[in-house]
ROVEXSE-176427 format. One line per field, with one value per residue: residue number from 1; residue in three letters; x, y, z of N, C-alpha, C in turn. Coordinates in steps of 0.1 Angstrom, whole numbers, plus 2048, in hexadecimal, padded with zeros to 3 digits. Example, Ala and Ser with C-alpha at 12.3 -4.5 7.8 and 13.67 -1.06 7.14 Angstrom:
residues 2
i = [1;2] .
aa = [Ala;Ser] .
n.px = [884;880] .
n.py = [7C7;7EA] .
n.pz = [84E;847] .
ca.px = [87B;889] .
ca.py = [7D3;7F5] .
ca.pz = [84E;847] .
c.px = [884;881] .
c.py = [7DF;800] .
c.pz = [84E;84F] .
***
This chain:
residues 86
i = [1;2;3;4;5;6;7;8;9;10;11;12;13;14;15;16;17;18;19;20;21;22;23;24;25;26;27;28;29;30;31;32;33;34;35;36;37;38;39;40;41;42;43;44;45;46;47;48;49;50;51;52;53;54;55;56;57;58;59;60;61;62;63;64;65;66;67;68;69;70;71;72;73;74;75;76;77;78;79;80;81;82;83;84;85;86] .
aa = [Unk;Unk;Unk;Unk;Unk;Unk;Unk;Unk;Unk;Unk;Unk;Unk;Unk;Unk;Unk;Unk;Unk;Unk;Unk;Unk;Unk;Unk;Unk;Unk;Unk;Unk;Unk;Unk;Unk;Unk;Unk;Unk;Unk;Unk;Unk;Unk;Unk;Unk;Unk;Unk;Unk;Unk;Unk;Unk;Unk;Unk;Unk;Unk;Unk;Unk;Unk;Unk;Unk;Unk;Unk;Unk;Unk;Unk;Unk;Unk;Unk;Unk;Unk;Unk;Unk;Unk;Unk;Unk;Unk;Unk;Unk;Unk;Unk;Unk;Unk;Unk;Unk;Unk;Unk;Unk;Unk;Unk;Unk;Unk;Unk;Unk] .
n.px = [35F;364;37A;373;389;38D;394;39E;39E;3AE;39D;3AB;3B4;3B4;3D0;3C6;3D4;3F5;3FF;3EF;3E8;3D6;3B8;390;376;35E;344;332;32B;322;317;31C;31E;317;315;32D;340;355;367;34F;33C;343;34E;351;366;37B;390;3A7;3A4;38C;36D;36B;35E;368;36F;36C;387;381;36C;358;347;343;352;359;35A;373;37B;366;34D;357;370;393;3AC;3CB;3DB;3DE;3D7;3C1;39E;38B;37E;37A;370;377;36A;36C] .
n.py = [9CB;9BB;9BC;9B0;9A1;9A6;99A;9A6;991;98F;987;979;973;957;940;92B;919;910;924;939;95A;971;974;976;988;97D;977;984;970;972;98B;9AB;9B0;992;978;95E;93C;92A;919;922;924;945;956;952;950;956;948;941;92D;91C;924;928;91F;939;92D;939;93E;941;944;95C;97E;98C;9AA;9BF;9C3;9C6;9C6;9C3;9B2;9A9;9B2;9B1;9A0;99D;97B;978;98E;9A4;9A0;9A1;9A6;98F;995;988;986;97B] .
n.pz = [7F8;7DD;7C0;79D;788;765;749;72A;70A;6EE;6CC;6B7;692;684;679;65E;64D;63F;62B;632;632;637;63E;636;643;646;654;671;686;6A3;6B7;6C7;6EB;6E7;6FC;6FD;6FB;6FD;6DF;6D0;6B6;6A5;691;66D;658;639;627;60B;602;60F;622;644;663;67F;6A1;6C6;6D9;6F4;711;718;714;6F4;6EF;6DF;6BA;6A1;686;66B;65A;637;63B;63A;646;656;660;683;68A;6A0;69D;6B1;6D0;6EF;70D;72E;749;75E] .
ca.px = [35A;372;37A;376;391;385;39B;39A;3A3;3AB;39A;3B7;3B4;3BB;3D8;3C1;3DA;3FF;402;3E6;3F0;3CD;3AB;387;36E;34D;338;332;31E;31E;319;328;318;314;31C;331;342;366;361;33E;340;346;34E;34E;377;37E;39E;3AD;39C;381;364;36A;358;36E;36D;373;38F;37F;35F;351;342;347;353;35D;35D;37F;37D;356;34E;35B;37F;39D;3B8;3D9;3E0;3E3;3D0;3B2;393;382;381;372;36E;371;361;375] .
ca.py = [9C6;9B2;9BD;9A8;9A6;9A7;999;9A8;98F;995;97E;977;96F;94C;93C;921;912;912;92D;93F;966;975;96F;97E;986;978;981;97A;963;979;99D;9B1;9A7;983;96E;954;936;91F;910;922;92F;94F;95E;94E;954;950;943;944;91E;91D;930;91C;92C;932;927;940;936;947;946;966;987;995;9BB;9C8;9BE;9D1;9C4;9BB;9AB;9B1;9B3;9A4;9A3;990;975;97A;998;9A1;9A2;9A6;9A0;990;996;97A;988;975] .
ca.pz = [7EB;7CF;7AC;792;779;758;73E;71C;700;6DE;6C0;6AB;682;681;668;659;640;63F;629;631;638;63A;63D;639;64B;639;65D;680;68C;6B0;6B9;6D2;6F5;6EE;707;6F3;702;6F7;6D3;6D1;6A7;6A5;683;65F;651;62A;61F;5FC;5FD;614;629;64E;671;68B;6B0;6CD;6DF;703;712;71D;709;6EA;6F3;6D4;6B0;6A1;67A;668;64D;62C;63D;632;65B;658;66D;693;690;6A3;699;6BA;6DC;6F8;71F;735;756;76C] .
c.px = [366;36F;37C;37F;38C;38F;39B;3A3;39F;3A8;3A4;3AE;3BE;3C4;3D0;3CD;3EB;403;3F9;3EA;3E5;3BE;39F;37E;35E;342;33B;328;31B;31F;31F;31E;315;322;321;33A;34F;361;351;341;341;345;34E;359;378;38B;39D;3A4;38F;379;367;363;363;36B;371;379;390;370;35E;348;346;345;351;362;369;37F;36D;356;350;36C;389;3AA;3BE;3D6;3E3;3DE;3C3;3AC;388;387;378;376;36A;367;364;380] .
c.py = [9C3;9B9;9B2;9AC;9A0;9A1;99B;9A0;990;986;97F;973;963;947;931;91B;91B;921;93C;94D;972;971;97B;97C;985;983;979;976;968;984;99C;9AE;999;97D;95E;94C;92C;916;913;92B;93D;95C;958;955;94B;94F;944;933;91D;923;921;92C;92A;931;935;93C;939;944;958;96D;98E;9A4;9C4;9BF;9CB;9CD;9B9;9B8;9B2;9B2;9AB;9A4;995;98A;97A;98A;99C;9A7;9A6;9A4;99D;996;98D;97B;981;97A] .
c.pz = [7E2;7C6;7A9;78B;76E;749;72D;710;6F7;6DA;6B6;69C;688;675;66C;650;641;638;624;638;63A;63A;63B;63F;646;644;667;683;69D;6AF;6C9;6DF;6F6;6F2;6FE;6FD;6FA;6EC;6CF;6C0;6A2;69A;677;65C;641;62B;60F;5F8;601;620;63B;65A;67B;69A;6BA;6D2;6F3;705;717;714;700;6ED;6EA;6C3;6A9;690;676;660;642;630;63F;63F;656;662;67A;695;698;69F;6A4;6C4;6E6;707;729;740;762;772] .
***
C-alpha cells in the first residue's frame, strides 16, 4: 500500500500596497474542512485604505484557521493553512 504525502501549506497575510505592514482580518469566507481550490476567495483583508478578498494561492483543504476575525497579522504571517492531499 502507498502513502500519500500530505503537504501542509501556510496562508500567508498578503502585502496589498507598498507600504502596507499589516492587515485585518474582517472574516472568512471558508471554514476549516472546506474543500477550496487556486483563486477560490477566501477571507475578506482590511487595509489602512481598503476591505479587498483574498485568493488562495493552493487548492486543497482548509486544516486550520491560526488568526479570526477581528485580528490585526503582519505581513507574511500566517493566518492559516491548507492541505494539499497529494
Amino acid at each position: 500500500m502507498e502513502e500519500t504525502q500530505v503537504a501542509r501549506l501556510p496562508i500567508e497575510m498578503p502585502k496589498m500596497g507598498y507600504d502596507m505592514e499589516t492587515g485585518l482580518i474582517v472574516r472568512w469566507l471558508r471554514a476549516v474542512g472546506d474543500q477550496i481550490s487556486r483563486g477560490d476567495a477566501i477571507a475578506e483583508i482590511e487595509t489602512d485604505k481598503v476591505t479587498v478578498e483574498m485568493e488562495a494561492v493552493a487548492s486543497g483543504f482548509l486544516v486550520e484557521i491560526t488568526a479570526g476575525a477581528g485580528e490585526v497579522v503582519a505581513v507574511g504571517e500566517p493566518i492559516g493553512y491548507i492541505e494539499d492531499g497529494e
